[in-house]
Structures are given as structure tokens and as C-alpha cells.
Phi, psi and omega in degrees: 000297164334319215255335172279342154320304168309329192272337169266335144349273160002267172327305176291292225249065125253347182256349199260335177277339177291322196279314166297306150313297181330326208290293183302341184278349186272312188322301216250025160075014155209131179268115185240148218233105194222040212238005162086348170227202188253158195244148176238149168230132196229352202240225149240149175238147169238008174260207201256180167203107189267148150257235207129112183308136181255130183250040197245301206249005196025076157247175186260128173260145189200145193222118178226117148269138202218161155037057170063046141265163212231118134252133195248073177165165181317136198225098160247113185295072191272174120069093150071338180304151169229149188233160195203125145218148186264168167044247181226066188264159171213112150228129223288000191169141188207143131220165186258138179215152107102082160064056158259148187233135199257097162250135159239074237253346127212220207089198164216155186185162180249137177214169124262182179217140186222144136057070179083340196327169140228140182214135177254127163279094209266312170214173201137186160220138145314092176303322164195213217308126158255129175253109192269122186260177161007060218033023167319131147256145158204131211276143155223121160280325165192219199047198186225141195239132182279008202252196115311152149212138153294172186195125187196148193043078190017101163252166194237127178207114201222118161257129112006268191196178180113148156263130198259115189274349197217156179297166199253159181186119186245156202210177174002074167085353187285171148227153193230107150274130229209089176279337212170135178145160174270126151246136181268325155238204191273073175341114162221125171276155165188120174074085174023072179230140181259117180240115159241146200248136179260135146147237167171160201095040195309168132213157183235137185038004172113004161308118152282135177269138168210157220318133177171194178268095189229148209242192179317324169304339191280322183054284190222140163199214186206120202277103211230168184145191168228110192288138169357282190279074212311066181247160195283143160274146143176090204231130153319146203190129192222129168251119169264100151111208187291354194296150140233168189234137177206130243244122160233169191269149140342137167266160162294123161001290164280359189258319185278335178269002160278339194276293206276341148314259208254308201114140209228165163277107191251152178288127163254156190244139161260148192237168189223359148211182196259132177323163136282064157189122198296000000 
């Protein structure tokens, strides 16, 4: 009896210290939200906000801006936790960190990704540069990112669709897979990072190009062709250092909807210059 006593003891003053911390942390202009449930924002927030996995009760904490809600300050993502925003959602800063998943199915928002993190971008805008860490995935399905993205310490990275404004750059070890989508600037591998782009009629400076493995020796031209979702390529393409870039075929129908749940391993052949022939 004593001992099942201790343990609701126990259980009571961890929620009375949760709760306390909440209280001093709204005092000082921030909220954190670790209670195993889900929160909706319908209004404007102007504090900061962390969500947090609750390890008290190991439930999931979860944070959806809906309907024009608005936050004008830092959005942080720990442990597991999930974030959404819907509709004409704002947010002035998001980052995702240490296994938090992510959605954005419209809205705007400036965001990175850390330490596992993942995040799918379905529609929406980027406000400016996205930066991707430590082994983050990140899927874009459409909208517009107004940055740059990065892609960096092997990360994973597969666009769809979406218009991209400023060049993609993938670096230490990451990869970057490229189904579909508008660019605007430049595709750059760099320091043994692997970009491979699906689709055909490939060409480089008006070269054809075919399907293989192409490294640093090749360095910079322009990429003209047809892509995986059947949007037009005609992009600049820079390989650095140890990096490749590499021209694949259309996967077959069920090998491209495993691809866009997680992503497959594709075989590669390597060519060692660009064909010389139209």
C-alpha cells in the first residue's frame, strides 16, 4: 500500500512541477506545450512556443495553426512531437528537431530541420532559405520556397513538385532526389553529396546526355529535359569535389509510390563524360 502511495505521490507533484514550469515559462514570454495533447491555434500568438514530447505519460504533443492563425515568434519542435499548419496559417519561424514530423499542407512560414527531424511541405510558401541538418528529411510536394535549400550531414531530400526560387545545394553526404518541380536557379552537388534527377530526353549544353553517374570532372552546363511529373527542366547544374549528379529513368508506377512514402536505392552505372551527340 505504502508503495503504491509513493508512486501517486509521485505522479501528483510531476504534474504540479509541469504545471509550474508551464506557468513561469508563459510569464517570460514563452509556451510549452508537453501534455501528451493536441492544441490548435485559430487566433494571433506572439510568444515563442516549444512542443515537447511527454515522457511522463509517453504521449505525443501536437501543435495545428488553422483558419488564419498566426504566430509571430519561434515555433520549436522537440522528442518526437508533431506540427501542422493548415489553411492561411503564419508562422514566423519553425524549426523541427530530434525526431519531430512535421506537416504543411498550406500556409507560410520560414523553417530548418535538425537532428532527425522530418518534414512534408504539401502547399504553402517558404518565406526564405531552407535548411536542412543532421539526417532531416524533407519531402516537397508543391507551393513555393522564395530561399534557397540546403540540404547538409547526410540528409535526405525529395521534391515532387513546387517552385523553387533560389538554387538547391546538396553537401556532406546528403542526397537530394528530383521527381518534378520548376527551378529557377542552380543545382549544386557538393563534398560527396549525391543528386539524383529522374526523368528523360535528357540534355547538357544540347549534348545528350544518358541515363548514369556523373562526377566533378563534368563540372557545370545546362540541363534541359523532362522530369519525372512531366515538368520541363532547363537548369544550370554545378558538380563539386567528390559529388555526383545522376540522370535516371521514370521508375515504374509502384517503384515511384514506394519512392515517395520513403525512397528506394537506385542502381547506378557510371559514364565518364557527356555523350557528344545530338
Amino acid at each position: 500500500m505504502n508503495f503504491g502511495r509513493k508512486k501517486k505521490m509521485k505522479k501528483v507533484l510531476t504534474l504540479v512541477i509541469f504545471s509550474l514550469l508551464n506557468f513561469v515559462n508563459i510569464l517570460f514570454g514563452n509556451i510549452i506545450l508537453n501534455d501528451g495533447q493536441e492544441h490548435r491555434i485559430l487566433n494571433e500568438i506572439n510568444e515563442a512556443i516549444l512542443i515537447e514530447h511527454n515522457e511522463f505519460w509517453d504521449k505525443t504533443t501536437s501543435l495545428i495553426v488553422q483558419e488564419n492563425g498566426t504566430i509571430n515568434s519561434q515555433v520549436i519542435a522537440y522528442d518526437d512531437s508533431r506540427f501542422e499548419m493548415r489553411d492561411n496559417a503564419f508562422v514566423q519561424d519553425f524549426v523541427g528537431k530530434n525526431n519531430s514530423i512535421s506537416n504543411v499542407y498550406n500556409g507560410k512560414l520560414n523553417f530548418r530541420l535538425e537532428n532527425n527531424s522530418s518534414l512534408s511541405f504539401w502547399q504553402g510558401q517558404a518565406l526564405s532559405n531552407i535548411q536542412i541538418f543532421n539526417s532531416s528529411d524533407f519531402f516537397m510536394r508543391g507551393g513555393i520556397s522564395n530561399g534557397h535549400l540546403y540540404a547538409y550531414d547526410s540528409s535526405d531530400i525529395f521534391l515532387y513538385d513546387g517552385i523553387f526560387e533560389g538554387y538547391l545545394y546538396s553537401t556532406g553526404y546528403s542526397e537530394m532526389s528530383i521527381y518534378g518541380g520548376t527551378f529557377n536557379e542552380q543545382i549544386i552537388a557538393g563534398f560527396n553529396s549525391k543528386i539524383i534527377i529522374y526523368g528523360y530526353n535528357f540534355k547538357v549544353d544540347g549534348w545528350s546526355a544518358p541515363y548514369g553517374v556523373y562526377d566533378s570532372s563534368h563540372g557545370e552546363g545546362t540541363l534541359t529535359g523532362v522530369l519525372s511529373n512531366g515538368d520541363l527542366i532547363n537548369t544550370s547544374i554545378n558538380i563539386r569535389d567528390d559529388a555526383k549528379i545522376i540522370l535516371a529513368p521514370i521508375p515504374e508506377p509502384a517503384t515511384f509510390l514506394l519512392l515517395c512514402v520513403g525512397g528506394l536505392i537506385l542502381r547506378k552505372t557510371k559514364v565518364n563524360f557527356w555523350k557528344k551527340e545530338k
